[in-house]
C-alpha positions as a Markdown table, in Angstrom:
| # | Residue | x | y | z |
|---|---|---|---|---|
| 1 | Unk | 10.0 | -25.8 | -5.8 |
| 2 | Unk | 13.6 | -24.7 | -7.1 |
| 3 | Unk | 11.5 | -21.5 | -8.4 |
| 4 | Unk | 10.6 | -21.1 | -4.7 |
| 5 | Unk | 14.4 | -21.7 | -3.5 |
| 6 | Unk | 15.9 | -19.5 | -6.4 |
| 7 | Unk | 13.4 | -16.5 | -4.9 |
| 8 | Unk | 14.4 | -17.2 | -1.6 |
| 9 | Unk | 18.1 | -17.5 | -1.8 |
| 10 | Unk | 17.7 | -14.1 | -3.9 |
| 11 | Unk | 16.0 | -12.3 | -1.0 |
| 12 | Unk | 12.9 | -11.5 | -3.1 |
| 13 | Unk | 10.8 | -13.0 | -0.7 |
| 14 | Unk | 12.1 | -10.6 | 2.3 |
| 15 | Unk | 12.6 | -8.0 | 0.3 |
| 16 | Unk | 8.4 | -7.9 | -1.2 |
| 17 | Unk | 7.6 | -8.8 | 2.4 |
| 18 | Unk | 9.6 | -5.5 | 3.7 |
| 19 | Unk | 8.5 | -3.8 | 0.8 |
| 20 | Unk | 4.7 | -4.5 | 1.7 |
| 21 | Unk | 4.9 | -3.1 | 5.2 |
| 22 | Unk | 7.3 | 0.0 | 4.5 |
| 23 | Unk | 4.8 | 0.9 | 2.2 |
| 24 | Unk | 1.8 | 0.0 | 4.9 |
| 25 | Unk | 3.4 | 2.2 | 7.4 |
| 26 | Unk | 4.0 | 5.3 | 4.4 |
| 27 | Unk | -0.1 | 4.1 | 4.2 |
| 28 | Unk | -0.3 | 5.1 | 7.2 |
| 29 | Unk | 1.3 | 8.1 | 7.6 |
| 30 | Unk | -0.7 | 9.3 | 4.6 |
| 31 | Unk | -4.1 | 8.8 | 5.7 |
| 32 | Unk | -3.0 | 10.6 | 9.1 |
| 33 | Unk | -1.2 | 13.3 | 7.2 |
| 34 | Unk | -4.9 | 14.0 | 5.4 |
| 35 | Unk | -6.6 | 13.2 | 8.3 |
| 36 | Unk | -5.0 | 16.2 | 10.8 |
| 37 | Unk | -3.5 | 18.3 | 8.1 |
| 38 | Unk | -5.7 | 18.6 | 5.2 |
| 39 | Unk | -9.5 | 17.5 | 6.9 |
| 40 | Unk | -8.5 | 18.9 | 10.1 |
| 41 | Unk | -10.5 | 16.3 | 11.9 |
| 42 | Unk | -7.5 | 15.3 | 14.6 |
| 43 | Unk | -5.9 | 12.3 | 15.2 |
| 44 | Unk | -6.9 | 8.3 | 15.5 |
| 45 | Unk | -5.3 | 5.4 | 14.2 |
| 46 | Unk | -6.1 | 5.1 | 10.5 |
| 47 | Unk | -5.0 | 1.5 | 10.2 |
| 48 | Unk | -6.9 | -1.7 | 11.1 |
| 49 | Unk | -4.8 | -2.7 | 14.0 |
| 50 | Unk | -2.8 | -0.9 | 16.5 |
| 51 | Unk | 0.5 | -0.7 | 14.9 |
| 52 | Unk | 1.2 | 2.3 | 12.4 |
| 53 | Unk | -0.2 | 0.4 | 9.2 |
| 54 | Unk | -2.4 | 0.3 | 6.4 |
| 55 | Unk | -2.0 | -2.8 | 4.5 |
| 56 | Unk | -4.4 | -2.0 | 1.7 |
| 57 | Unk | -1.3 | 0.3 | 0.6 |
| 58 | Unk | 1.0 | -2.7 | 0.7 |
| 59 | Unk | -1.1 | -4.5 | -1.2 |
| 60 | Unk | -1.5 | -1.8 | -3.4 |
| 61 | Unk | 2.8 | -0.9 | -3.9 |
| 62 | Unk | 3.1 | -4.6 | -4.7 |
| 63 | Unk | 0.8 | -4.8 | -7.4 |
| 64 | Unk | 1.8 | -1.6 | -9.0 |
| 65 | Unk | 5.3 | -3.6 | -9.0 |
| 66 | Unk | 3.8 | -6.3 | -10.4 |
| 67 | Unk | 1.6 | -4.4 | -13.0 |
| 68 | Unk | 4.3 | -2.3 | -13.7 |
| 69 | Unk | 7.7 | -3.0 | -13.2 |
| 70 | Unk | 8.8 | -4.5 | -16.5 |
| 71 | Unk | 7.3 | -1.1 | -18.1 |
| 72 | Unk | 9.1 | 1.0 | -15.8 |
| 73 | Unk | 12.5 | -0.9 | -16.6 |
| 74 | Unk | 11.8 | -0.6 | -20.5 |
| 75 | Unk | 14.2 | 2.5 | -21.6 |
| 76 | Unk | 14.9 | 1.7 | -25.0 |
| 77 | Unk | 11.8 | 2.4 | -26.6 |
| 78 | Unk | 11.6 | 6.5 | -27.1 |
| 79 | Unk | 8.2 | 6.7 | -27.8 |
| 80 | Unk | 7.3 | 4.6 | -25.1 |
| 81 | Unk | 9.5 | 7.0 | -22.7 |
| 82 | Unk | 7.2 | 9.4 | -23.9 |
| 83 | Unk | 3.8 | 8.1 | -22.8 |
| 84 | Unk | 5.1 | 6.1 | -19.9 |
| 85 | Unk | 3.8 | 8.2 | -17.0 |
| 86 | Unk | 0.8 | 8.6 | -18.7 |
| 87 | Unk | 0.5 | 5.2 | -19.1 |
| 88 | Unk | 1.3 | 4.3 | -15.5 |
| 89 | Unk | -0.6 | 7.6 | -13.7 |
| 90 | Unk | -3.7 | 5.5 | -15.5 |
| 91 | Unk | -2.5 | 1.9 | -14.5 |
| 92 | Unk | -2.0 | 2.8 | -10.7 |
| 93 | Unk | -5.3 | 4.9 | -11.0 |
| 94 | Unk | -7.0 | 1.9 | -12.1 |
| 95 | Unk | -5.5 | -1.0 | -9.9 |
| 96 | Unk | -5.7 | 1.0 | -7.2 |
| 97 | Unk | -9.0 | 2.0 | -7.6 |
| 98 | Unk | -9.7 | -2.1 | -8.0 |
| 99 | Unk | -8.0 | -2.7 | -4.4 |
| 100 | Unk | -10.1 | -0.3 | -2.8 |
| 101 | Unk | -13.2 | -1.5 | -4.6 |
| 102 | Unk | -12.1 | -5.1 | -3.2 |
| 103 | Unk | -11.4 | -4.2 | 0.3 |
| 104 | Unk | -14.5 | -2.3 | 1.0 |
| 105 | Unk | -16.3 | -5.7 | 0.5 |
| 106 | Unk | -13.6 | -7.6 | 2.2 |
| 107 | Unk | -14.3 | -5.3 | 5.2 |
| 108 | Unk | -17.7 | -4.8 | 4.8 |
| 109 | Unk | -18.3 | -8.6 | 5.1 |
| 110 | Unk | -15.4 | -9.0 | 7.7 |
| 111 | Unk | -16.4 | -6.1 | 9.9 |
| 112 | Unk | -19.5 | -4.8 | 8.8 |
| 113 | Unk | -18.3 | -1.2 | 7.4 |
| 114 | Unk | -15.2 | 0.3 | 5.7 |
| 115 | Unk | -12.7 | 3.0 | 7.0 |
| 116 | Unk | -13.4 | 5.2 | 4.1 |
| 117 | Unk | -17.3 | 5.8 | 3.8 |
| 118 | Unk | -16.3 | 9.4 | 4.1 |
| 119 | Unk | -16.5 | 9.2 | 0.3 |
| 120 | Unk | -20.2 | 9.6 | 0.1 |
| 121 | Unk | -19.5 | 13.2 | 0.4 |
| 122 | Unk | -17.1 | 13.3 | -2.7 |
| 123 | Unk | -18.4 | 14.0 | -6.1 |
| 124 | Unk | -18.4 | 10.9 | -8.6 |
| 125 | Unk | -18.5 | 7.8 | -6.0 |
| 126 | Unk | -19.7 | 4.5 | -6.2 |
| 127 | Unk | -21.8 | 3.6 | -2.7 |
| 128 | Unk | -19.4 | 6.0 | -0.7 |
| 129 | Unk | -16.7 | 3.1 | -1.9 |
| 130 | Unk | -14.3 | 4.6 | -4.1 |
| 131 | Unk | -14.5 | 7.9 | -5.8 |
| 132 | Unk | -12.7 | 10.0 | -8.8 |
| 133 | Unk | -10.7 | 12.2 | -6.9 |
| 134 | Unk | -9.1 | 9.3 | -4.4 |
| 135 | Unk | -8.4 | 7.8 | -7.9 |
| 136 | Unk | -6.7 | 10.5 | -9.3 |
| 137 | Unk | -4.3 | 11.1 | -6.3 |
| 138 | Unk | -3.7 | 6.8 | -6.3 |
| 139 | Unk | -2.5 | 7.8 | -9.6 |
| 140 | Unk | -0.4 | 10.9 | -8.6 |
| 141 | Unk | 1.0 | 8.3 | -5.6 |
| 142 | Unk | 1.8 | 5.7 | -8.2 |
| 143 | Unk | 3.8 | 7.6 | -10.1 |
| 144 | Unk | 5.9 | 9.1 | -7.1 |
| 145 | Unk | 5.8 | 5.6 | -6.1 |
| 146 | Unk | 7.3 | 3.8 | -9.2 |
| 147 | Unk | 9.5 | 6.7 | -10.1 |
| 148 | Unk | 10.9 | 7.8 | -6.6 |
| 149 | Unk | 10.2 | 6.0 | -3.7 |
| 150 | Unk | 10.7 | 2.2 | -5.3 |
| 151 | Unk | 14.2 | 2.8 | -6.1 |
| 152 | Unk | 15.4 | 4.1 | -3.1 |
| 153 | Unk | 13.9 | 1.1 | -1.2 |
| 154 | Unk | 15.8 | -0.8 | -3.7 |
| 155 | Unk | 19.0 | 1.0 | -3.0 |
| 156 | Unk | 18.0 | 0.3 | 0.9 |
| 157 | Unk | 17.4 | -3.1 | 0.5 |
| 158 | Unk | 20.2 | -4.1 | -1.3 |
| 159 | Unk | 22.6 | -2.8 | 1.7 |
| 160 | Unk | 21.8 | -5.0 | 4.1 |
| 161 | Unk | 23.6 | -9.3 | 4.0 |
| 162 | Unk | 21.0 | -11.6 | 3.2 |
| 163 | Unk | 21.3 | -12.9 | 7.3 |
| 164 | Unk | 20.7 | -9.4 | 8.1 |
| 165 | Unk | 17.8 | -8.6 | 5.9 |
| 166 | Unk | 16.3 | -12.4 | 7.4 |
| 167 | Unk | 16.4 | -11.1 | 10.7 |
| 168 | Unk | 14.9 | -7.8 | 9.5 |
| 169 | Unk | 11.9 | -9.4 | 8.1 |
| 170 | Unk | 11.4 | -11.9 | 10.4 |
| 171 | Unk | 11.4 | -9.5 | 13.0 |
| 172 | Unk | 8.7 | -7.1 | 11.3 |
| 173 | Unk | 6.7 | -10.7 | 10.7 |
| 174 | Unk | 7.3 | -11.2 | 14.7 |
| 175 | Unk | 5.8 | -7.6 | 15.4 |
| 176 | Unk | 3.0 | -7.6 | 12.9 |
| 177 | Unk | 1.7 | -11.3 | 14.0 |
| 178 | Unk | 1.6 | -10.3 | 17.5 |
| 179 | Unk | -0.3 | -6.9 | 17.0 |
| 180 | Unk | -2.5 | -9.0 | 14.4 |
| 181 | Unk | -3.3 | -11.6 | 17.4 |
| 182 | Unk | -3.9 | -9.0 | 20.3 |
| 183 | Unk | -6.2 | -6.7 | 18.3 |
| 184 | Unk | -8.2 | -9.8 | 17.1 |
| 185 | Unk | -8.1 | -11.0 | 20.8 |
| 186 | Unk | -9.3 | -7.5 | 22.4 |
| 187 | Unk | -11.7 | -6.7 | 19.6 |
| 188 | Unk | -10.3 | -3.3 | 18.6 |
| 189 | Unk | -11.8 | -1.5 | 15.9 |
| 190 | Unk | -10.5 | 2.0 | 15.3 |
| 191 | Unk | -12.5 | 4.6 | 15.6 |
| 192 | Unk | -11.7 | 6.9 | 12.9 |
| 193 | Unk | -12.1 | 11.0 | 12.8 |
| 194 | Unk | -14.7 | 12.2 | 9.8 |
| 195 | Unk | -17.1 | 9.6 | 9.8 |
């Protein structure tokens, strides 16, 4: 419990749960940006409710901090320096490549399918549910993740007063809950562009 209170009083807490959801929304705005740029197949909501999120990227940004957050602070080892991206392109390759694995059963038994069954058309996939060139850009993302994109949400984050950052992420937990209830209570399923 003093654990629990020693995380809280830190701002850990809010700062993961913001964390989880900027990343969800940058999700988001990925899939689309692939989705009407890059596939050309037009616009729908690539997330699983109406807001702008994918939380499978959340998921995803806070395991990659977890994985890899005490490597990414290691500097004093030079050899280490070396092979650290390596190392980490692989790691984020991998565990991300394990949450999508994971969440097209999750959704599969949840909601009968899963977003991405595009993938049958790639070359190397496993029953249309991941595939190596998703993989390999996870990877790429990982690494602008841990080495770019982290620390400026750090240097965000650590702006705000801890009463200000608690309303900020209670009023994101507000937002999400309520578009979590109403697309559960009007049955809304996306339809999504390229399947």
């Amino acid at each position: 419990m003093k654990k629990i209170r020693e995380l809280w009083e830190k701002q850990t807490v809010q700062k993961l749960f913001l964390c989880f959801w900027m990343y969800a929304v940058l999700g988001w705005c990925y899939e689309v940006f692939l989705e009407v740029v890059v596939y050309r197949w037009g616009f729908t909501n690539r997330g699983e409710m109406f807001g702008p999120y994918c939380p499978i990227y959340g998921v995803g940004a806070l395991l990659f901090l977890l994985c890899f957050g005490r490597l990414m602070k290691k500097k004093d080892v030079k050899w280490l320096n070396i092979v650290k991206p390596l190392l980490i392109f692989l790691g984020c390759m991998a565990v991300a490549t394990a949450v999508e694995l994971a969440a097209s059963y999750i959704l599969e038994y949840t909601k009968g399918s899963w977003p991405w069954q595009t993938y049958a058309r790639y070359k190397y996939n496993f029953q249309a549910r991941i595939a190596l060139s998703t993989s390999v850009r996870f990877g790429l993302g990982g690494l602008l993740f841990l080495y770019a994109v982290q620390p400026f949400f750090d240097r965000l984050l650590a702006k705000p007063k801890p009463k200000v950052l608690n309303i900020i992420a209670l009023t994101v937990l507000v937002i999400v809950a309520a578009d979590f209830i109403l697309t559960k209570a009007t049955g809304y399923t996306p339809v999504l562009a390229g399947t």
